[in-house]
C-alpha positions as CSV (number, residue, x, y, z in Angstrom):
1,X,96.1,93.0,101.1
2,X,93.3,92.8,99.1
3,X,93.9,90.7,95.5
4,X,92.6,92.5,91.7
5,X,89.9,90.2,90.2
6,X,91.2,88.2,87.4
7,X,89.0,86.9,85.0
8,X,90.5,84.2,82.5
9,X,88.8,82.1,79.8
10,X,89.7,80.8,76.4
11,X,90.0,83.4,73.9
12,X,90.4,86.7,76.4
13,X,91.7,89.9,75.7
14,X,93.4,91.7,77.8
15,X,95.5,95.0,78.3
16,X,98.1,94.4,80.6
17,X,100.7,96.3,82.2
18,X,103.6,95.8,85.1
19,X,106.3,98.2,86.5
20,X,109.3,98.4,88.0
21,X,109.3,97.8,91.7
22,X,109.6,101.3,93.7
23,X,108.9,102.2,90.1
24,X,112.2,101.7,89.1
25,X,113.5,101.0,85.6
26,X,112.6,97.7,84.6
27,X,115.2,97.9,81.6
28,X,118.8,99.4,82.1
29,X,119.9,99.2,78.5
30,X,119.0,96.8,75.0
31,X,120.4,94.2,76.1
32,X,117.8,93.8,78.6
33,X,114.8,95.1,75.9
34,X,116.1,91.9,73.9
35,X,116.4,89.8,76.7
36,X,112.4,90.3,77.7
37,X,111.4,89.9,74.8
38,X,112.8,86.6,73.9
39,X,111.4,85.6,77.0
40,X,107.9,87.2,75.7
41,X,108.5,84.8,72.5
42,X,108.8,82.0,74.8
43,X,105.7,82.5,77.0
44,X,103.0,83.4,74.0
45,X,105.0,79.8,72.2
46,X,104.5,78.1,75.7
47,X,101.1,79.5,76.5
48,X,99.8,80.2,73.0
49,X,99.3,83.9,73.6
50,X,98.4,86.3,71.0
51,X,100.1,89.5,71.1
52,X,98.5,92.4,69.4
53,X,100.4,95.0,70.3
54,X,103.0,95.7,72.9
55,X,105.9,98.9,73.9
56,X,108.8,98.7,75.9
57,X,108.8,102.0,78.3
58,X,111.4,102.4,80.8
59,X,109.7,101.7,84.3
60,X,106.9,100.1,82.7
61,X,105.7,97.7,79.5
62,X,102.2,97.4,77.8
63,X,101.5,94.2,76.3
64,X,97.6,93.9,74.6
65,X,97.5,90.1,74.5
66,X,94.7,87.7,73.9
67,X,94.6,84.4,75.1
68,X,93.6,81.4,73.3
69,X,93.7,79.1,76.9
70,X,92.3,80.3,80.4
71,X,96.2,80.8,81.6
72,X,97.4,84.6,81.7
73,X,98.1,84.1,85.1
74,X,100.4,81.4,84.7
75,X,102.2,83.2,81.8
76,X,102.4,86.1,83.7
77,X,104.3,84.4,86.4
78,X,106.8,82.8,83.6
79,X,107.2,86.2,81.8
80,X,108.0,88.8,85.1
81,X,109.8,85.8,86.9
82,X,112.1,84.7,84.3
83,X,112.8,87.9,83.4
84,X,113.6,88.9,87.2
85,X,116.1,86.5,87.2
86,X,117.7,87.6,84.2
87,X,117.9,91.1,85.0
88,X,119.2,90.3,88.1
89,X,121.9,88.1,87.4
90,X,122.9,90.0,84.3
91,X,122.8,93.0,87.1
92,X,124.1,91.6,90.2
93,X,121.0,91.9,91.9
94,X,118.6,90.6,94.2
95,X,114.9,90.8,94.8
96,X,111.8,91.8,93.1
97,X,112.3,93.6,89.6
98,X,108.5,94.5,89.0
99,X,106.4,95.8,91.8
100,X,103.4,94.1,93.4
101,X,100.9,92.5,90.9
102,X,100.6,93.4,87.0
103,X,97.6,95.0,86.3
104,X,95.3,93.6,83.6
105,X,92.1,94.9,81.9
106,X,89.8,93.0,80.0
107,X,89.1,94.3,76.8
108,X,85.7,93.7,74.4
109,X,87.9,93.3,71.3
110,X,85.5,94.2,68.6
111,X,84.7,97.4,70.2
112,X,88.5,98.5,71.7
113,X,91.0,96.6,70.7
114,X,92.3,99.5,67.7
115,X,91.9,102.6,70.2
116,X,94.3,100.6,72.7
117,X,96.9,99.3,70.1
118,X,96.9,102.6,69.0
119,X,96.9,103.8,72.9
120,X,99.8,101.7,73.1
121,X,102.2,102.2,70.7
122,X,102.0,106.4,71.1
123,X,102.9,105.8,74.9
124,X,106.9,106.9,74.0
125,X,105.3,109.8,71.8
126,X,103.1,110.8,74.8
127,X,106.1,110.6,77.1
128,X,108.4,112.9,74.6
129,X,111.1,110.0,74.5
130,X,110.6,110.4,70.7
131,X,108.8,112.6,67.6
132,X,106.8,109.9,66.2
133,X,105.8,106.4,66.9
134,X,107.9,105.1,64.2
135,X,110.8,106.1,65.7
136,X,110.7,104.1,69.0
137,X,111.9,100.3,68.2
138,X,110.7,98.9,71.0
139,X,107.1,98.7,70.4
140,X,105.0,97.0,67.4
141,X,104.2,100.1,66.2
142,X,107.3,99.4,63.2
143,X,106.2,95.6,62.5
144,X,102.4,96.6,62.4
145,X,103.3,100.2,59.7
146,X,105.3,97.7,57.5
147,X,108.6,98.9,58.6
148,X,110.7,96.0,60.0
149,X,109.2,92.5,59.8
150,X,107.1,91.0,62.5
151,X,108.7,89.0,65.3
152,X,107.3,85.4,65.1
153,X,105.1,85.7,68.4
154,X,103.5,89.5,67.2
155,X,100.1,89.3,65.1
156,X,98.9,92.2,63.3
157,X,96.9,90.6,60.8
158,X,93.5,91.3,63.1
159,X,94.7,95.5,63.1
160,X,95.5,95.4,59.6
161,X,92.2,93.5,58.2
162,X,90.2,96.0,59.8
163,X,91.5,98.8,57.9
164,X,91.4,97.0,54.2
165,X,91.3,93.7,52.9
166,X,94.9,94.5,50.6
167,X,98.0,95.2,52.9
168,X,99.6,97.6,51.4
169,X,96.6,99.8,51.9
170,X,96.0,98.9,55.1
171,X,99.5,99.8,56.0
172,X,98.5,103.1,55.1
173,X,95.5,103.8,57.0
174,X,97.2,102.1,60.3
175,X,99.8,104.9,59.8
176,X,96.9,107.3,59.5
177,X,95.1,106.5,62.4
178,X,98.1,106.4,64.9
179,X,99.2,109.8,63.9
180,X,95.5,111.2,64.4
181,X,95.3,109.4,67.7
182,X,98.1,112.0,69.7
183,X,95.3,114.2,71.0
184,X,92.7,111.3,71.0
185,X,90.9,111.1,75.0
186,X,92.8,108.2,76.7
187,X,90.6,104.9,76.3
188,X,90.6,104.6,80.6
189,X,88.1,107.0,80.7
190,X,85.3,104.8,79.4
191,X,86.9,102.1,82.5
192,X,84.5,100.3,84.3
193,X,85.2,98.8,88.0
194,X,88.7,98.9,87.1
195,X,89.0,96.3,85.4
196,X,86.2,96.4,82.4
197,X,86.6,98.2,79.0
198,X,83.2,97.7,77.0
199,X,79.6,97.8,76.8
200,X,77.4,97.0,79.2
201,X,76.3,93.3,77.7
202,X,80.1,92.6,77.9
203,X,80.7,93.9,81.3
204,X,77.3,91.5,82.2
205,X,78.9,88.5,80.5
206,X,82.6,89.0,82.2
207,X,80.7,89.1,85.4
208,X,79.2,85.7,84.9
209,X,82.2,84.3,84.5
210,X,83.5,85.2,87.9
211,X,84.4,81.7,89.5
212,X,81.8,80.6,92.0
213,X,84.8,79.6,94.2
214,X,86.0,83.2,94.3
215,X,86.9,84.7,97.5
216,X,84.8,87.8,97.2
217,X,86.4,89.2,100.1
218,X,89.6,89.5,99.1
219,X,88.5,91.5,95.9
220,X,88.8,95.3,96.2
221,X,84.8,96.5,96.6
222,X,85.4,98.8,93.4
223,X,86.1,96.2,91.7
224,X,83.1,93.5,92.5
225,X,80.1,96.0,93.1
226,X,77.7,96.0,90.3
227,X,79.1,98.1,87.7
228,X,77.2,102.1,87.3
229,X,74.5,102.5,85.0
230,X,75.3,105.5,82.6
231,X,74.7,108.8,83.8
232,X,71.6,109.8,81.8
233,X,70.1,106.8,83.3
234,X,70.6,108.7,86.7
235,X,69.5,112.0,85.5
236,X,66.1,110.6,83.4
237,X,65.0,108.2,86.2
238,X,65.4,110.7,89.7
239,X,63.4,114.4,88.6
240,X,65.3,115.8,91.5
241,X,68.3,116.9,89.9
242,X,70.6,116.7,93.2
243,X,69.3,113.1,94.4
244,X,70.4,111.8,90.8
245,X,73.6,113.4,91.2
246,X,73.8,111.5,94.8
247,X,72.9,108.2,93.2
248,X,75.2,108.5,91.1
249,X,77.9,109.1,92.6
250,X,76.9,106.6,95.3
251,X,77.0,103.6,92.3
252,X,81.0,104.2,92.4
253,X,81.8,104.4,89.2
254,X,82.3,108.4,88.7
255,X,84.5,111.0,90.2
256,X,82.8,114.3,91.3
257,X,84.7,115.9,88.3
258,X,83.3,113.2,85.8
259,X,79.8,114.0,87.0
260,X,80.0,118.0,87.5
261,X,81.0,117.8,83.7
262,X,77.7,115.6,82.9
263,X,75.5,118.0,84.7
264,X,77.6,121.0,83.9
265,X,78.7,121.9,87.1
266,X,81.7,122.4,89.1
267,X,83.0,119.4,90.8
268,X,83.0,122.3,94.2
269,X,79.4,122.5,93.7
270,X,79.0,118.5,93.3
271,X,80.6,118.0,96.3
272,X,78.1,120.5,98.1
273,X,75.3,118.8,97.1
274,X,76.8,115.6,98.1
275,X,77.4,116.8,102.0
276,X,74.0,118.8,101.5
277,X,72.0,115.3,100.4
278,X,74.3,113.1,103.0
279,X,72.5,115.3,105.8
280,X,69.1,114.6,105.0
């Protein structure tokens, strides 16, 4: 099976994400919403994690968590382990509570670090569990709109200073721009390799850090290839408007339906030229 690429260095951010195995519920009542998150608490005080932002769901949780040492893999392992064995024994239980490996994304924070707090804590308003975000208390949503306190281990300083240097009014336009994100596009769509969410000289600079002990091999291939150039590149460098549809969707980082949009076509049509170009 092949392994996601993880990137870790001092002072990453990432967007990370586990569920429950056979995607079952990861949390059967509070008591196990509590118990995670004191074992959250422990891990960012035994790892020096920075949490951002971060929503209980019911199969699933979303963390947005930067990392101050090279070591979310080992506080991933502490946080989904101890937990395990929590739940289970609180459940009489055996085996594996979250399923397969947590996925992470590394995030450029200057550039989308708001849009995925934000993406974050609407994930219960998205999901019709509740009205507004306010009214789910399992996510940072409350601590971050000045409605409970903050737990020890949550920071929302960073989302709050970039609204207004005073608090109070920066409570304000964080409530604001949470309640205008409900039809906002989801963030994934700007995804690169799976794995990437920023510009292009970000994307570059993540790459370099890829260890040079890495077992390539063992990476999915959309996930090491060299990440797509953006689609008006494609379309200004080939004059043939059906060979820069081809190249582009031979770079592996668009959908049929992604680039029939672009060129304003059917992703039927796409798919025609593909087979049409494939033959020649």
């Amino acid at each position: 099976m092949s392994r996601p690429l993880r990137i870790e260095f001092a002072g990453a951010l990432y967007h990370v994400t586990s569920r429950g195995d056979g995607q079952d519920d990861i949390y059967l009542d509070d008591d196990d919403r509590n118990n995670f998150l004191e074992v959250l608490s422990d891990v960012c005080d035994r790892f020096n994690w920075v949490v951002h932002a971060y929503c209980l769901m019911t199969n699933h949780y979303h963390l947005l968590i930067e990392t101050p040492g090279s070591n979310l893999s080992k506080g991933m392992r502490q946080l989904n382990g101890v937990y395990t064995q929590r739940f289970n024994r609180k459940h009489n239980r055996v085996g594996h509570a979250f399923q397969g490996r947590y996925k992470a994304i590394i995030v450029q924070k200057e550039s989308y670090l708001l849009e995925l707090a934000r993406y974050i804590v609407l994930n219960p308003v998205r999901a019709q569990m509740v009205r507004s975000a306010k009214d789910c208390p399992w996510s940072s949503y409350r601590a971050t709109a000045g409605f409970t306190n903050a737990e020890k281990w949550l920071t929302v300083n960073w989302i709050l200073s970039s609204f207004a240097r005073k608090k109070t009014d920066a409570v304000i336009l964080y409530r604001a721009f949470v309640s205008e994100g409900r039809n906002q596009p989801k963030p994934w769509d700007e995804l690169k390799n799976q794995i990437y969410l920023g510009d292009e000289e970000f994307i570059d600079e993540m790459q370099c850090k890829i260890s040079p002990e890495t077992n390539l091999s063992e990476i999915p291939s959309s996930q090491r290839r060299q990440v797509a150039k953006p689609l008006d590149y494609y379309k200004k460098k080939y004059s043939d408007r059906d060979v820069a549809i081809l190249k582009a969707y031979e770079s592996g980082g668009y959908s049929m339906k992604i680039i029939g949009d672009y060129f304003e076509l059917h992703y039927s049509w796409i798919s025609r030229i593909l087979k049409a170009k494939s033959k020649t």
